[in-house]
C-alpha positions, 0 to 999 in steps of 0.5 A, a space after each residue: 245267212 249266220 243260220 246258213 252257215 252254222 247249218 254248213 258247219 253241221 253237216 261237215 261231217 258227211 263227205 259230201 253233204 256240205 258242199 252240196 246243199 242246194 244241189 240237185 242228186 244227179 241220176 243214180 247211173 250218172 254217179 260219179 266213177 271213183 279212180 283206183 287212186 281215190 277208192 272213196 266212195 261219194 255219198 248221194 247228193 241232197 235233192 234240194 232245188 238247183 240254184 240257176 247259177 250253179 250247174 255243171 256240165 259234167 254229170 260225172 262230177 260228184 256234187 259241188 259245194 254250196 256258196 255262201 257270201 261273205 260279210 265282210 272283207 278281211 285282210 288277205 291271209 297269203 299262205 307264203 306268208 303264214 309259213 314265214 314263222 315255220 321257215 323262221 323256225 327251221 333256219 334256226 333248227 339249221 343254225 342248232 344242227 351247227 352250233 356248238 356248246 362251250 360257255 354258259 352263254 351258248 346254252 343261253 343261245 341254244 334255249 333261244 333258238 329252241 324256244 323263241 318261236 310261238 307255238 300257235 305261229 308255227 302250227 299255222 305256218 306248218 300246215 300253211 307249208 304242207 298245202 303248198 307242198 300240196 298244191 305242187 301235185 300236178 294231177 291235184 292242182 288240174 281236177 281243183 281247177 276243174 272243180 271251179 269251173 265246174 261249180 264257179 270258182 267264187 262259190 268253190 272258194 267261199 264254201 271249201 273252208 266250212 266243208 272240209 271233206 269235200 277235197 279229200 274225198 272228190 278230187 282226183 289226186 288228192 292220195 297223191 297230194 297227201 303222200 307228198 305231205 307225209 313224205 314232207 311231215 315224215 322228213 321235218 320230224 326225222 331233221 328235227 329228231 337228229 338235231 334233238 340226238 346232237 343236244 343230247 350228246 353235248 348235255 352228256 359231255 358237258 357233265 364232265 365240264 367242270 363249267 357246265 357242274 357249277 349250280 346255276 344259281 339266280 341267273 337261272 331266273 333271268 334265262 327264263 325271263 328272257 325265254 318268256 319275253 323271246 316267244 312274246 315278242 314279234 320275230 325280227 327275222 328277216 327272210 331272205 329273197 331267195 327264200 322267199 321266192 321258193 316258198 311261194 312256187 306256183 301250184 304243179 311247178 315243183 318236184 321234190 322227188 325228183 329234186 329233193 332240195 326243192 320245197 317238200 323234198 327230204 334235203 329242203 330245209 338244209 339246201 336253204 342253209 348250206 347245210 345239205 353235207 349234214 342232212 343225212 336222214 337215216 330214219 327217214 321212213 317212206 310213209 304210206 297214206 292210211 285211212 284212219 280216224 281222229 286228229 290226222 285225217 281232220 288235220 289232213 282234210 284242212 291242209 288238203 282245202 287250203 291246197 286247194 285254195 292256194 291252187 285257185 289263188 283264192 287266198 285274196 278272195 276268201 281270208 277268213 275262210 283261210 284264217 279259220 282252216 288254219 285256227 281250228 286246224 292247228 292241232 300242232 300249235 295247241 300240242 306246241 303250246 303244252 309242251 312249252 310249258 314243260 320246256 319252261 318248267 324243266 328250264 326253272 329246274 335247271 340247277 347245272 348247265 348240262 340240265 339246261 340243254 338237256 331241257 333243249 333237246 327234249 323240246 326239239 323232240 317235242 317239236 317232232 312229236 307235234 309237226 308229226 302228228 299230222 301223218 296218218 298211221 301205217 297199217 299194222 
């Protein structure tokens, strides 16, 4: 089975060969018709034997994935719960984008909020916040449920996660669920980079405070201990019921272009915290869907399969596929981490209190740069 496995992972990067191994090419003149929305064209299909149980009754359908068996049953990975860490971090963006610089202990305040988040917990809980919104696209949501009848839900949910083309590349919507994505990535960046403006106004206007002028001295050290040991620590933040609730709506169900307080929509974040009056996003850009090579469409593909798994309430029934989608995936958490390192070295180098917060605002450009690196590059 393991040799199964690793041979799947191989051939991940054909479009489609993965998902189809072990099924039979369908008649040239039966290849499936792409859609104007979906202009990839499919690769043929191996021609290896047919397995009795997985058929499907629909020749237009470009090949489906190759089951394979779990070994073991881990613990569920519920995507709601995974995005928990990012909705964490965005509350406390939404307290940052309030609060306002007077003593040397509000500077030890902002730092917290800036830095007390685990970079790999934020990445995962971001994608895991992309495919929900992913999932609401309601032409994506039906072809993925089409697809599982087609092919047999339990074997489409056991093969997506190590096929990761397969969605992208076949199911219908699947252009239009990515612009949903890109609209979200493109409005969380443009949020956090108007929150990283604030904090570069208050690091100038606190040059001129005598309070903000004096060197910070030895207690430089214990701020940066007590940053170290925030990130390390277990949040204690407690999520409340009704944000809960909109963090998990069922695929197809919400509409953020028509609704933009809803999940995914530009005003989400601030609708959340009774800060829409501030949510102003003037260089919010409407982003397009390009065909690029390198991290963003590896990063895209993921979140498009755990859309697709979340569509098929399959977060029960496959969680080692979905921790692995969300680990190897998680571009932004690793670019996370590195600028974190930066953040503590520049706090260490902090000799006046204006520094610090200067320190603060380039880390929440950091966090746009990262979260952003998920949207695919516009044509020139």
């Amino acid at each position: 089975m393991y040799k199964a496995v690793i041979a799947s992972c191989l051939l991940a990067m054909a479009p489609v060969a993965a998902l189809a191994a072990g099924i039979k090419a369908p008649p040239a003149k039966t290849a499936k018709k792409i859609a104007p929305a979906d202009p990839a064209p499919v690769a043929p299909l191996p021609v290896d034997p047919v397995p009795a149980n997985l058929v499907t009754s629909d020749p237009t359908r470009a090949g489906a994935p190759a089951a394979e068996t779990a070994a073991e049953a881990p613990a569920p990975v519920l995507l709601s719960d995974s995005m928990q860490a990012y909705a964490i971090f965005q509350q406390d963006v939404t307290e940052l984008r309030g609060f306002t610089i007077k003593t040397a202990k509000d500077v030890d305040k902002a730092l917290s909020l800036v830095a007390r988040h685990n970079p790999t917990n934020i990445g995962q809980g971001y994608y895991s916040y992309l495919a929900v919104i992913a999932a609401q696209d309601p032409v994506f949501a039906a072809d993925v449920r089409k697809i599982a009848s087609e092919f047999g839900r339990e074997k489409v949910i056991q093969t997506l996660p190590s096929s990761v083309r397969y969605i992208r590349e076949s199911a219908k919507g699947a252009n239009q669920a990515a612009q949903l994505v890109l609209r979200a990535a493109s409005a969380d960046s443009a949020r956090l980079l108007s929150t990283s403006e604030r904090y570069r106004e208050f690091s100038l206007a606190l040059q001129k405070q005598a309070w903000a002028k004096r060197p910070i001295g030895a207690a430089n050290k214990v701020r940066l201990v007590a940053l170290r040991k925030a990130e390390a620590a277990p949040s204690s933040v407690v999520l409340p019921l009704t944000t809960l609730v909109r963090l998990s709506p069922s695929a197809g169900t919400v509409n953020a272009q028509l609704d933009p307080s809803a999940l995914g929509g530009t005003l989400f974040w601030d609708a959340l915290g009774s800060k829409a009056e501030v949510a102003v996003l003037t260089s919010f850009v409407e982003p397009k869907v390009e065909v690029v090579t390198g991290d963003q469409i590896q990063a895209m593909d993921r979140v498009l399969t755990l859309a697709a798994l979340y569509v098929l309430d399959a977060q029960k029934d496959n969680p080692a596929g979905i921790a692995k989608l969300l680990s190897d995936g998680n571009n932004a958490g690793r670019c996370l981490a590195v600028d974190r390192s930066a953040f503590y070295s520049a706090v260490s180098a902090s000799q006046f209190q204006y520094e610090s917060v200067a320190a603060a605002q380039a880390h929440l450009v950091s966090y746009a740069k990262c979260l952003d690196a998920i949207r695919l590059k516009p044509a020139a």
